[in-house]
N, C-alpha and C positions, 0 to 999 in steps of 0.2 A: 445522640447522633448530632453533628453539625449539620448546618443547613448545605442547602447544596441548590444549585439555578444553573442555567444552560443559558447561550448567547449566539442564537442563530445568524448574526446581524454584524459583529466585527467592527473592526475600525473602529472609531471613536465610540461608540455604544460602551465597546466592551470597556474602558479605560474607567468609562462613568458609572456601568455595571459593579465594577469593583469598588468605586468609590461607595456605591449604595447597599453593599451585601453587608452584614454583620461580622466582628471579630470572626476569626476559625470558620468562615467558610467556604467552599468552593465553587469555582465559576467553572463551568464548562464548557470552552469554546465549541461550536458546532457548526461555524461557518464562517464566512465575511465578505456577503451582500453590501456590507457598509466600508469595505477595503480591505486592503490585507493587513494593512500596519494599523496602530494601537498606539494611543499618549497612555501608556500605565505609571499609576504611582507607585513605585518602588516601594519607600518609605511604608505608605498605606499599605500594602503587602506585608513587607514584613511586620509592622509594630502591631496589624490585627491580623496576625499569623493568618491570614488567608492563602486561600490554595487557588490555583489557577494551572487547569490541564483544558488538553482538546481532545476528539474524538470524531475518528474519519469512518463515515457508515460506511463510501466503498472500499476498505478494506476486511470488511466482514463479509462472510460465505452469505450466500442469497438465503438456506437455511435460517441462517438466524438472523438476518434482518426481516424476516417473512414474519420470524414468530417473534420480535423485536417492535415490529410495525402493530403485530394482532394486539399486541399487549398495552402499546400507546394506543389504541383505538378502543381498547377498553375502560382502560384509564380515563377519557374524556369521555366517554359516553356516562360513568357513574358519577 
């Protein structure tokens, strides 16, 4: 499995986030507290086939961010 990291943070974080992730990974945007726009390197993208999506919690049912939340809180607890 390739690796995989999430970027709460946006704006230029995320540009340098991509810079530091390894060939074939993906970045998961999750916000952008740090801006809405991004310097992304293009090239770095493609030439280490990295992947780069985002992921909007309110457009998930309060259900499964309930049992979404339980599950990141178990995660950090162990």
């Amino acid at each position: 499995m390739f690796p995989q990291t999430s970027d709460p943070v946006g704006g230029e974080r995320l540009g340098e986030l991509l810079r530091a992730v390894p060939p074939r990974a993906t970045v998961v945007s999750l916000g952008f507290a740090g801006g809405q726009r991004a310097n992304i390197d293009v090239a770095d993208l493609i030439a280490g086939e990295k992947h780069l999506t985002a992921y909007a919690l309110h457009s998930e049912s309060e259900e499964n961010t309930t049992r979404g939340l339980a599950e990141i809180g178990k995660l950090a607890a162990e």
